[in-house]
Biopython code that builds the backbone (N, CA, C, O; Angstrom):
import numpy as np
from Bio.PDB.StructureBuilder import StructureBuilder

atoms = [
    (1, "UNK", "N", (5.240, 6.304, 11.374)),
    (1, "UNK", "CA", (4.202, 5.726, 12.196)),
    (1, "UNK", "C", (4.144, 6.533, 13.486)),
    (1, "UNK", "O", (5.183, 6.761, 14.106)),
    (2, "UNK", "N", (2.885, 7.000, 13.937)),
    (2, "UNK", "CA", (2.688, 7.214, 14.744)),
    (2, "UNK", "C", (1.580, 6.990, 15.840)),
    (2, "UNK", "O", (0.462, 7.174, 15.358)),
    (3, "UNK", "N", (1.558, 6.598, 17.363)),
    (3, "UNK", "CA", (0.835, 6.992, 17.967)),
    (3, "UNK", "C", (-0.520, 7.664, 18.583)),
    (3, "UNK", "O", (-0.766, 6.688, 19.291)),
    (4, "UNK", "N", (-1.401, 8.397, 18.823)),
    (4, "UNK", "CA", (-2.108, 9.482, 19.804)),
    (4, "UNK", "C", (-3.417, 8.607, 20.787)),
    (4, "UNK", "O", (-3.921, 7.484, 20.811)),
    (5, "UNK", "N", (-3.546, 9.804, 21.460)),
    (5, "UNK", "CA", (-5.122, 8.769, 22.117)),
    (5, "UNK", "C", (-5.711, 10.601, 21.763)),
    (5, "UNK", "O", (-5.358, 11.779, 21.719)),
    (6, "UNK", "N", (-6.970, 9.536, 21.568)),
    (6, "UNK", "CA", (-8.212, 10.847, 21.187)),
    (6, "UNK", "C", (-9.287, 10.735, 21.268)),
    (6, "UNK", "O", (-9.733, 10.199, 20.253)),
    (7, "UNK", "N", (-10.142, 11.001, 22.097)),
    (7, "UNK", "CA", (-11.394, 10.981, 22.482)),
    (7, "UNK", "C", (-12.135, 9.932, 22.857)),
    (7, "UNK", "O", (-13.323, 9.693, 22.640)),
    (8, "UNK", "N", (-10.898, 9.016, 23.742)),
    (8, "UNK", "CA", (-11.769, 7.574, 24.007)),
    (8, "UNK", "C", (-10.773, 6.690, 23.752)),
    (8, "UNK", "O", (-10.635, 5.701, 24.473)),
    (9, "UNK", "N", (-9.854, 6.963, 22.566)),
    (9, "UNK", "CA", (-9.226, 6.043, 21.262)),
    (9, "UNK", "C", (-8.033, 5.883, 21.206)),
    (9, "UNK", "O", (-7.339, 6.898, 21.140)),
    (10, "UNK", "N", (-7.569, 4.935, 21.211)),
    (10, "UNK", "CA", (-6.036, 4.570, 20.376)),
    (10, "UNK", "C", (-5.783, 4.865, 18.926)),
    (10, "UNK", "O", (-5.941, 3.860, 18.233)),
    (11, "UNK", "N", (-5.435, 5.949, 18.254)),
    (11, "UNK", "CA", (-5.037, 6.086, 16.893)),
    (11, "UNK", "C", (-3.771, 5.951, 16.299)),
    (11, "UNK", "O", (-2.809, 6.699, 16.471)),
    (12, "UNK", "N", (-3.840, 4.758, 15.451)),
    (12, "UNK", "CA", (-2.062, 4.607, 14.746)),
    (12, "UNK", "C", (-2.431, 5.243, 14.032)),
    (12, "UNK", "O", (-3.635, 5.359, 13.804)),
    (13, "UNK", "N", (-1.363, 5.985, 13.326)),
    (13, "UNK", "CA", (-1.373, 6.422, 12.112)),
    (13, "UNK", "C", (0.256, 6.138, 11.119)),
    (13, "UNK", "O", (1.323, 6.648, 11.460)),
    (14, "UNK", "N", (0.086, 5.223, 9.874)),
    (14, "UNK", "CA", (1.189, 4.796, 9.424)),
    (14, "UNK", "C", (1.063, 5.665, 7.742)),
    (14, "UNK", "O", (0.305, 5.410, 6.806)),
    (15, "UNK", "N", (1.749, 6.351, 7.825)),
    (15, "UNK", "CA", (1.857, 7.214, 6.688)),
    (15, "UNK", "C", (2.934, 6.759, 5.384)),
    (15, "UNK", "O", (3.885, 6.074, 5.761)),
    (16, "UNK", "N", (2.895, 6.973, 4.362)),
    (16, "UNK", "CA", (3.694, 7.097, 3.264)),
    (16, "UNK", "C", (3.931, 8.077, 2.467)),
    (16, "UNK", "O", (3.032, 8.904, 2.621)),
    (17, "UNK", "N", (4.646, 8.402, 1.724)),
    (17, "UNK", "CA", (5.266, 9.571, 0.890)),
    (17, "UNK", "C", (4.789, 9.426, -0.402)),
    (17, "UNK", "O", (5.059, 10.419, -1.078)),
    (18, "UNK", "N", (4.058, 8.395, -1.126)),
    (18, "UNK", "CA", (3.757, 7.966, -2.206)),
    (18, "UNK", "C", (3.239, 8.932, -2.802)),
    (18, "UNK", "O", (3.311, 10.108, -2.447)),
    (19, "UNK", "N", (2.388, 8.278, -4.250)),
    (19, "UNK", "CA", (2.142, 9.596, -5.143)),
    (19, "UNK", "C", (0.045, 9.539, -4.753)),
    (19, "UNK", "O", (-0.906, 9.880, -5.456)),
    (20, "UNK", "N", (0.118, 8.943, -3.333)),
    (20, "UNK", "CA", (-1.443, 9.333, -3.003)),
    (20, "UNK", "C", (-2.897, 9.217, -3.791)),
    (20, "UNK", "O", (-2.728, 9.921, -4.786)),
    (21, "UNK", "N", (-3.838, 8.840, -3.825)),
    (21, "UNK", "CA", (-5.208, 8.477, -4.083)),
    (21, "UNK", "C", (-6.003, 9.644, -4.646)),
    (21, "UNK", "O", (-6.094, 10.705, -4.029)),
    (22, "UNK", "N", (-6.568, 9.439, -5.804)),
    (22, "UNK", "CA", (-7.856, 10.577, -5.866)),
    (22, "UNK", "C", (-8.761, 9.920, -5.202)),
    (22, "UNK", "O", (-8.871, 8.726, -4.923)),
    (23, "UNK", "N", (-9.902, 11.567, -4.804)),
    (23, "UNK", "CA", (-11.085, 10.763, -3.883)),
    (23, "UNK", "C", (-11.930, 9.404, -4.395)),
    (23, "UNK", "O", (-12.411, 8.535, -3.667)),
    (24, "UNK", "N", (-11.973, 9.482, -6.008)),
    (24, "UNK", "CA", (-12.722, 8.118, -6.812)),
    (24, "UNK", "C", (-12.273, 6.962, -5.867)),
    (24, "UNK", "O", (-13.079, 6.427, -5.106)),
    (25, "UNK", "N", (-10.665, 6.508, -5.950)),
    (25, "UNK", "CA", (-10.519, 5.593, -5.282)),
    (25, "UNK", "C", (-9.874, 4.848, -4.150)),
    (25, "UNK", "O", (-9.507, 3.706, -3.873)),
    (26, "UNK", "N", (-9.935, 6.555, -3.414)),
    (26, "UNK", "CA", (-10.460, 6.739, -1.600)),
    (26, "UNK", "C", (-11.771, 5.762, -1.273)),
    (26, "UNK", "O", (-11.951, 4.989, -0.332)),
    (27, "UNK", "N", (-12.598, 6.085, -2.388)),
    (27, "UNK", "CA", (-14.243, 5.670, -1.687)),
    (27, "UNK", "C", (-14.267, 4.278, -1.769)),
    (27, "UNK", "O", (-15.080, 3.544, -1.206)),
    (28, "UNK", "N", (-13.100, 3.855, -2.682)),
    (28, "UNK", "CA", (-13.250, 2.413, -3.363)),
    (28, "UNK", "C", (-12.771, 1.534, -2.868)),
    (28, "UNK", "O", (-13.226, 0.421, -3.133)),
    (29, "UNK", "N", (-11.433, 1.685, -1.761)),
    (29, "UNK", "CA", (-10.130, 0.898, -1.482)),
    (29, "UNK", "C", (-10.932, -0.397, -0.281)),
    (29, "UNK", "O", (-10.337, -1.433, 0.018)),
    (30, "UNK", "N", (-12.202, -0.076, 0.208)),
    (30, "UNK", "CA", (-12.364, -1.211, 1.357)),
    (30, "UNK", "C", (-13.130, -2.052, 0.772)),
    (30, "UNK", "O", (-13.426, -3.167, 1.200)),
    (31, "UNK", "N", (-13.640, -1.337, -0.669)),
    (31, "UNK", "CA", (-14.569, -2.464, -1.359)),
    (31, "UNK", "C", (-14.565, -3.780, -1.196)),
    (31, "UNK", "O", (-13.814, -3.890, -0.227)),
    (32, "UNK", "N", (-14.899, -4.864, -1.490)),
    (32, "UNK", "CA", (-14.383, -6.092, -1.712)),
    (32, "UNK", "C", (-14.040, -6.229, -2.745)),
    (32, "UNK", "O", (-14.884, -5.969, -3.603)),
    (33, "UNK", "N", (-12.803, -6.648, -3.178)),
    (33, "UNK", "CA", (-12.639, -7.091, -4.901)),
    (33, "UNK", "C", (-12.031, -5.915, -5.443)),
    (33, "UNK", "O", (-11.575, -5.958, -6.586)),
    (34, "UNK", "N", (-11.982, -5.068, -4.889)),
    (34, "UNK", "CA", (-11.475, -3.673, -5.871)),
    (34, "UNK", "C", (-10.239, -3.276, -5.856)),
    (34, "UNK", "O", (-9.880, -2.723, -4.816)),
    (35, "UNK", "N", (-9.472, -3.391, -6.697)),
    (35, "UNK", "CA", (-8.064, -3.167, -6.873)),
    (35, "UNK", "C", (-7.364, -2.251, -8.058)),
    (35, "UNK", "O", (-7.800, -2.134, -9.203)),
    (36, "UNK", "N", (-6.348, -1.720, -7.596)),
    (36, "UNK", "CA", (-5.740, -0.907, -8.682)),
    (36, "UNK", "C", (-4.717, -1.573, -9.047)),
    (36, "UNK", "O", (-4.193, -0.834, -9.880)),
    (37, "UNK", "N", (-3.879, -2.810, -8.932)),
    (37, "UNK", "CA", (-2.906, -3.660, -8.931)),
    (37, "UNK", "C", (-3.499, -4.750, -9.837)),
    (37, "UNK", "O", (-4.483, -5.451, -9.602)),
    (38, "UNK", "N", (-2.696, -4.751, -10.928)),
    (38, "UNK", "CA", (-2.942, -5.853, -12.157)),
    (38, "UNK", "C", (-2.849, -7.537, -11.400)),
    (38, "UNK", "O", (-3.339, -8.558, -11.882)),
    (39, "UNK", "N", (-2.202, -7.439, -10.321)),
    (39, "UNK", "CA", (-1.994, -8.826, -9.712)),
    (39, "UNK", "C", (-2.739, -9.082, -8.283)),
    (39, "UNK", "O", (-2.741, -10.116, -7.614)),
    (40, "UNK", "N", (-3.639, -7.301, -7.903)),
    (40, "UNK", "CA", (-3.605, -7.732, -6.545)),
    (40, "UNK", "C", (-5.232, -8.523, -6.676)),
    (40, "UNK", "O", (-5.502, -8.816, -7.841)),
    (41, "UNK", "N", (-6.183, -8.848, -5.768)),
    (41, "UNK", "CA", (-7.064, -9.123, -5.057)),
    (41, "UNK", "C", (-8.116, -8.427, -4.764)),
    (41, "UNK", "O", (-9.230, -8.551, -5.273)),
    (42, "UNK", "N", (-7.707, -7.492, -3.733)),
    (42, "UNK", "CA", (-8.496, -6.597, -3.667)),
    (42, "UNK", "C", (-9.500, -6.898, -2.266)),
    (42, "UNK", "O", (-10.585, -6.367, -2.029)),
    (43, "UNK", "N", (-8.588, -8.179, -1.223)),
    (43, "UNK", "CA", (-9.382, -8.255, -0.282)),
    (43, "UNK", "C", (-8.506, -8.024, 0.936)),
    (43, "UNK", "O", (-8.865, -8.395, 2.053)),
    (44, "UNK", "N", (-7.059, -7.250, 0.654)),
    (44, "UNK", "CA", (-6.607, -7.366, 1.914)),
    (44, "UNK", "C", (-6.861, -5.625, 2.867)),
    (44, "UNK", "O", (-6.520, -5.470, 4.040)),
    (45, "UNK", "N", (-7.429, -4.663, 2.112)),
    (45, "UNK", "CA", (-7.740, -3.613, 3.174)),
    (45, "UNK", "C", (-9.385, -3.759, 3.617)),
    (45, "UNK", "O", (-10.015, -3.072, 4.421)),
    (46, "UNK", "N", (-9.812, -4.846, 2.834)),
    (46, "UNK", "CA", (-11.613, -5.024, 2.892)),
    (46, "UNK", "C", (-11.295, -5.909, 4.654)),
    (46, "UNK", "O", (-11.778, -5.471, 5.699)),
    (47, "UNK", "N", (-10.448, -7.104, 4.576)),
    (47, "UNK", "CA", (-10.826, -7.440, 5.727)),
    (47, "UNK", "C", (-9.828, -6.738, 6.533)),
    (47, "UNK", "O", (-9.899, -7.191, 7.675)),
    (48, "UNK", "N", (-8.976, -5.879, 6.452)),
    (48, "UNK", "CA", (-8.201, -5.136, 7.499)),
    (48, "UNK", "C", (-9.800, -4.570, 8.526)),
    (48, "UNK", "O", (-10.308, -4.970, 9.574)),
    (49, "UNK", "N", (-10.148, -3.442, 7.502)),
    (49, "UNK", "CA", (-11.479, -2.826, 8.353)),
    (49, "UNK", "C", (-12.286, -4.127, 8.327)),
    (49, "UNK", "O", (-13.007, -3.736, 9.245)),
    (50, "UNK", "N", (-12.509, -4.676, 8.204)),
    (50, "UNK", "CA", (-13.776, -5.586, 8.986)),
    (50, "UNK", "C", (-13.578, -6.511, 10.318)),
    (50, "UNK", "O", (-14.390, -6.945, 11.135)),
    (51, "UNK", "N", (-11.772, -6.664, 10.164)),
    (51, "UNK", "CA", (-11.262, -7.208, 11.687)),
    (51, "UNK", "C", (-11.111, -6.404, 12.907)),
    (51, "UNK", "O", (-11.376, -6.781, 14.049)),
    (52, "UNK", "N", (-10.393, -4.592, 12.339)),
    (52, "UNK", "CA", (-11.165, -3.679, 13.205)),
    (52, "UNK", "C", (-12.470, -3.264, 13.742)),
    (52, "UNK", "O", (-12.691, -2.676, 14.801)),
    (53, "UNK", "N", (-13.392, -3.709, 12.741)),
    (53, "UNK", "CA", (-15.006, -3.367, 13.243)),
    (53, "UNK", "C", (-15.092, -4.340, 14.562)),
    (53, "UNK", "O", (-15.210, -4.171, 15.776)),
    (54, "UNK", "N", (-14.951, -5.597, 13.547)),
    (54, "UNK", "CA", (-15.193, -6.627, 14.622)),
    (54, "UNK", "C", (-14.683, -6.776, 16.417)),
    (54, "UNK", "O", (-15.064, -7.357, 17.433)),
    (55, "UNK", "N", (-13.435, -5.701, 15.916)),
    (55, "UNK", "CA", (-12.939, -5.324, 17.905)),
    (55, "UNK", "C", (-13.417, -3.518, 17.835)),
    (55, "UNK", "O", (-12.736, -2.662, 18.400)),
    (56, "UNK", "N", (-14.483, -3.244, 17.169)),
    (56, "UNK", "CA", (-14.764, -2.124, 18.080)),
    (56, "UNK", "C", (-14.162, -1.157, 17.588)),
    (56, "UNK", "O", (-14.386, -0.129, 18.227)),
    (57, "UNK", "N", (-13.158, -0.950, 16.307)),
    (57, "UNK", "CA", (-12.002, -0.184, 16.214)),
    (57, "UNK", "C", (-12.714, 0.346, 14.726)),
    (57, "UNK", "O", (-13.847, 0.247, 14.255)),
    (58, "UNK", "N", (-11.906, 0.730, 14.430)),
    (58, "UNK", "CA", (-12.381, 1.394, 12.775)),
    (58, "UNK", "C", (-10.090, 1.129, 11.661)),
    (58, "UNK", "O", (-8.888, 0.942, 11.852)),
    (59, "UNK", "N", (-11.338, 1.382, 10.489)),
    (59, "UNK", "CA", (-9.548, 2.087, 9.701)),
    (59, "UNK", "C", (-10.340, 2.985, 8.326)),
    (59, "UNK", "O", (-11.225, 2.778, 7.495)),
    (60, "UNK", "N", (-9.453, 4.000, 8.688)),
    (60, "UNK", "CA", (-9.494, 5.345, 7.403)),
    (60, "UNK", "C", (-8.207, 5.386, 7.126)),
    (60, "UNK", "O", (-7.194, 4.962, 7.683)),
    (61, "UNK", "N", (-8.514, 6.191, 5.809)),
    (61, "UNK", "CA", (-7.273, 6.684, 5.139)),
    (61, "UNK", "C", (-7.523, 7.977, 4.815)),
    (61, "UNK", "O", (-8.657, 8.418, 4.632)),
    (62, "UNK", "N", (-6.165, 8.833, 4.707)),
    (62, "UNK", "CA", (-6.852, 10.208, 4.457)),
    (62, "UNK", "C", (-5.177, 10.171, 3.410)),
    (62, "UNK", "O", (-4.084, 9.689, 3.707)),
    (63, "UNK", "N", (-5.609, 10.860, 2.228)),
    (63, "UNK", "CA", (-4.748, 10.369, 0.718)),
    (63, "UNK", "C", (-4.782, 12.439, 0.081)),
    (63, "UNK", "O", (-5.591, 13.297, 0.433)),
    (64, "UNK", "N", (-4.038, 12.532, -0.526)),
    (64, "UNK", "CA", (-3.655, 13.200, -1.548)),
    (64, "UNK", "C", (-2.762, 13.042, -2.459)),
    (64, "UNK", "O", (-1.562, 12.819, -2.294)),
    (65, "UNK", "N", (-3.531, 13.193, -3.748)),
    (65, "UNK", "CA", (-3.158, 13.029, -4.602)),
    (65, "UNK", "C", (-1.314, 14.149, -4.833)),
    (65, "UNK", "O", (-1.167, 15.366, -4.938)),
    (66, "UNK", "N", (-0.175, 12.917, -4.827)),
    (66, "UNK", "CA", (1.079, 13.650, -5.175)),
    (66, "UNK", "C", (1.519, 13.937, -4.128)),
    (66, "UNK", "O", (2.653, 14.413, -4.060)),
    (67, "UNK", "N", (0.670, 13.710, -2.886)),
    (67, "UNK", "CA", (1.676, 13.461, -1.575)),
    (67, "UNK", "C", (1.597, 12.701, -0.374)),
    (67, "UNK", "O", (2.057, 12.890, 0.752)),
    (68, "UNK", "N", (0.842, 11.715, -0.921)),
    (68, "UNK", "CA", (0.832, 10.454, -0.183)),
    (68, "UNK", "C", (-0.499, 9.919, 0.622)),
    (68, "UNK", "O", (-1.610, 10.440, 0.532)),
    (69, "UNK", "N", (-0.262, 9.102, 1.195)),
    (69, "UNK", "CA", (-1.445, 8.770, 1.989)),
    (69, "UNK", "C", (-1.138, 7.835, 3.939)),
    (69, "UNK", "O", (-0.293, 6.980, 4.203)),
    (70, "UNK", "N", (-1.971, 8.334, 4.702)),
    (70, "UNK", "CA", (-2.174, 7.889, 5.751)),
    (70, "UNK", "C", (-3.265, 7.391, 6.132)),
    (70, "UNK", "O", (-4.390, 7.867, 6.283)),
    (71, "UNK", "N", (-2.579, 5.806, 6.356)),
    (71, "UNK", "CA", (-3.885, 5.357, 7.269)),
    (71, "UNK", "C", (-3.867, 5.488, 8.632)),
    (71, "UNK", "O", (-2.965, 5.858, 9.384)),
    (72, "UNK", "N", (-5.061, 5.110, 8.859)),
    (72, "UNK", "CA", (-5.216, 5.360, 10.180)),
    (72, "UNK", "C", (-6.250, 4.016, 11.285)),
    (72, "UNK", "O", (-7.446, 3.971, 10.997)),
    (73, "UNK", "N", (-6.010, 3.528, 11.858)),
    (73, "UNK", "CA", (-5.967, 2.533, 12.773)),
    (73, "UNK", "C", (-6.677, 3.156, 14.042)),
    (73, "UNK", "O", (-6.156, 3.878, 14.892)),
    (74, "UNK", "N", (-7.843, 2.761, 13.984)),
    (74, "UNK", "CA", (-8.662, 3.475, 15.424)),
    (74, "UNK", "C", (-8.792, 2.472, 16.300)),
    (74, "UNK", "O", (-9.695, 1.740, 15.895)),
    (75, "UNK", "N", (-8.203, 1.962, 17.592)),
    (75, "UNK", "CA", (-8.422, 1.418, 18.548)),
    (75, "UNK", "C", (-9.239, 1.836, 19.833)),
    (75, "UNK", "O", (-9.028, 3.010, 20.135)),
    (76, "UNK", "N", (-10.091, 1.193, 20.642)),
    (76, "UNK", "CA", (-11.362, 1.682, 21.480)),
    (76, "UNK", "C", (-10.007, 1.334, 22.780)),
    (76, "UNK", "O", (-9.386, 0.282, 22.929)),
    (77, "UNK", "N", (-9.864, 2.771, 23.653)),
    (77, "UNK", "CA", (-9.018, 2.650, 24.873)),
    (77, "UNK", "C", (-9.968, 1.758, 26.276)),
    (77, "UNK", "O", (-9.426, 1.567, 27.365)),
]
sb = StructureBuilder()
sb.init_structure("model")
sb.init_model(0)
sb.init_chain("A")
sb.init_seg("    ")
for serial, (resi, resn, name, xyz) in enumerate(atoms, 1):
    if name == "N":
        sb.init_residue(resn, " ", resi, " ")
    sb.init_atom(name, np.array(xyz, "f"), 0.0, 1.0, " ", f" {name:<3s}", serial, name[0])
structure = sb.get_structure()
């Protein structure tokens, strides 16, 4: 996990080592309902970004496939 300010912004960024996202379902993960987990839901990164919108903030992920993925947490300074 890390820190920065950038252009205005508070950016976390909380990374993992995992085996990472193809772009298919990069585009897919804030969907509502859309899940790759036989048990999950599929609504808990939909309202992550929509509680950030709602303060002004954003959330991305930036993923490769086989070496993990980082999100990223945009806060308005």
């Amino acid at each position: 996990m890390a820190g920065v300010r950038r252009d205005g912004n508070v950016l976390i960024k909380v990374q993992d080592n995992g085996r990472g996202m193809s772009p298919d379902i990069q585009e897919q993960i804030f969907t509502p309902f859309f899940t790759t987990k036989k048990a999950g839901s599929g609504v808990g990164l939909t309202l992550s970004k929509q509680i950030m919108l709602l303060h002004k903030g954003n959330l991305f992920v930036e993923s490769s496939e086989g070496k993990g993925s980082t999100f990223i947490l945009q806060f308005p300074s």
